[in-house]
C-alpha positions as CSV (number, residue, x, y, z in Angstrom):
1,X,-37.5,7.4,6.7
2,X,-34.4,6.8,9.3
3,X,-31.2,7.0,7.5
4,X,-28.9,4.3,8.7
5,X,-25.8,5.3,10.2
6,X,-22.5,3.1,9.0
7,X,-20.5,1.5,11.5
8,X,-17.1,1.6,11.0
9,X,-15.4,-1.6,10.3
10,X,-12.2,-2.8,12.1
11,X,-8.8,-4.1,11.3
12,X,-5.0,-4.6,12.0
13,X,-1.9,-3.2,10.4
14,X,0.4,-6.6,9.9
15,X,4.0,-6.3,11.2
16,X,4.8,-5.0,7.7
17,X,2.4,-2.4,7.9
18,X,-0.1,-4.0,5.7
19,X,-3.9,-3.3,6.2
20,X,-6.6,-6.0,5.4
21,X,-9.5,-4.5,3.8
22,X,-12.7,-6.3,5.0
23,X,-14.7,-8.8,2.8
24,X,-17.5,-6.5,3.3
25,X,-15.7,-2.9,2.4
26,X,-14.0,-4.6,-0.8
27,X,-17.7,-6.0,-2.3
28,X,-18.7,-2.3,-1.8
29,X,-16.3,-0.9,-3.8
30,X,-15.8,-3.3,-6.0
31,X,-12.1,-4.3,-5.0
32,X,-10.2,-7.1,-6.3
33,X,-6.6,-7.8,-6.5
34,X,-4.3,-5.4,-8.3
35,X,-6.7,-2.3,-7.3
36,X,-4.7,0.6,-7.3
37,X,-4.9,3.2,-4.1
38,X,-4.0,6.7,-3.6
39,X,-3.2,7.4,-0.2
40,X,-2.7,10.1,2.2
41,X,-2.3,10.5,5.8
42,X,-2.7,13.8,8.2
43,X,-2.9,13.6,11.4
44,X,-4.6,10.8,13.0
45,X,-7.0,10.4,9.6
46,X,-5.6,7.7,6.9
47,X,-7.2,7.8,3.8
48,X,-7.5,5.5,0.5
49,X,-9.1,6.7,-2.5
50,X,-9.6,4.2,-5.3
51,X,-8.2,4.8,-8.4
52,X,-9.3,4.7,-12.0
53,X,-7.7,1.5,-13.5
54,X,-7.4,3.5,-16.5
55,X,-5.3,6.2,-14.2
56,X,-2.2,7.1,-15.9
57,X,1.3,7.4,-14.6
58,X,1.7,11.3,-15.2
59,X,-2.2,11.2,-13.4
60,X,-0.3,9.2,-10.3
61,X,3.3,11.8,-10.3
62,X,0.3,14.8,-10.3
63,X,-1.2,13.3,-7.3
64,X,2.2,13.1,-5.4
65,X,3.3,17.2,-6.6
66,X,-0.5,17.9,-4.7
67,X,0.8,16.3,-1.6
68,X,4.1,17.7,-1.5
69,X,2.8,20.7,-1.9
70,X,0.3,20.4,0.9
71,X,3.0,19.7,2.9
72,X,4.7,22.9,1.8
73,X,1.8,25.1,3.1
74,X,1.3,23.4,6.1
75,X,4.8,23.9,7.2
76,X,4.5,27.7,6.2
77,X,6.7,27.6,2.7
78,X,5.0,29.4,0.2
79,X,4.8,32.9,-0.7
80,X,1.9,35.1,-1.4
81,X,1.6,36.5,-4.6
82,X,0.3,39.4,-6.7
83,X,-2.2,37.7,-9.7
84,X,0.5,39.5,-11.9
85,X,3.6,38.2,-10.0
86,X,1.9,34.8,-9.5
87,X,1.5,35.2,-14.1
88,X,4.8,36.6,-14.5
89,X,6.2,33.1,-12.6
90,X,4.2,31.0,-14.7
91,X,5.1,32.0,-17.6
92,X,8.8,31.4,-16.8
93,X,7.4,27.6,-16.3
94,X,6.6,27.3,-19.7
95,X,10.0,28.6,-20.7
């Protein structure tokens, strides 16, 4: 059996940046108004990942710390760390 390959839909970005998500793509995923999106970028590739409705706020601040901190090690500012130096830091966190 021939597996089907997807074509990739099209759309526009709106003078205020905003992205229409075909009919087609939004019946798929079960979109409706109000769905909630994270969304990150590198490079060329945009991507939105839909969220849990049930997704709470502290949920959303821990996706944003992940990014930040992707950003961190792609611009080369982290450090490399023993697994007893990388301990002995965490456990001033919990101070």
């Amino acid at each position: 059996m021939k597996k089907e390959i997807e074509v990739p839909v099209l759309t526009k970005a709106s003078s205020k940046g905003q992205i229409v998500i075909p009919t087609e793509v939004r019946k798929k995923l079960g979109i409706k108004e109000g769905s909630v999106f994270a969304v990150s970028a590198k490079k060329n590739l945009l991507v939105l990942k839909k969220l849990d409705a049930k997704m709470k706020p502290e949920d959303l601040r821990t996706l944003k710390l992940i990014e930040e901190a992707w950003k961190d090690i792609e611009k080369g500012r982290y450090r490399v760390a023993t697994p007893e130096k990388f301990f002995k830091e965490l456990a001033k966190w919990k101070k």
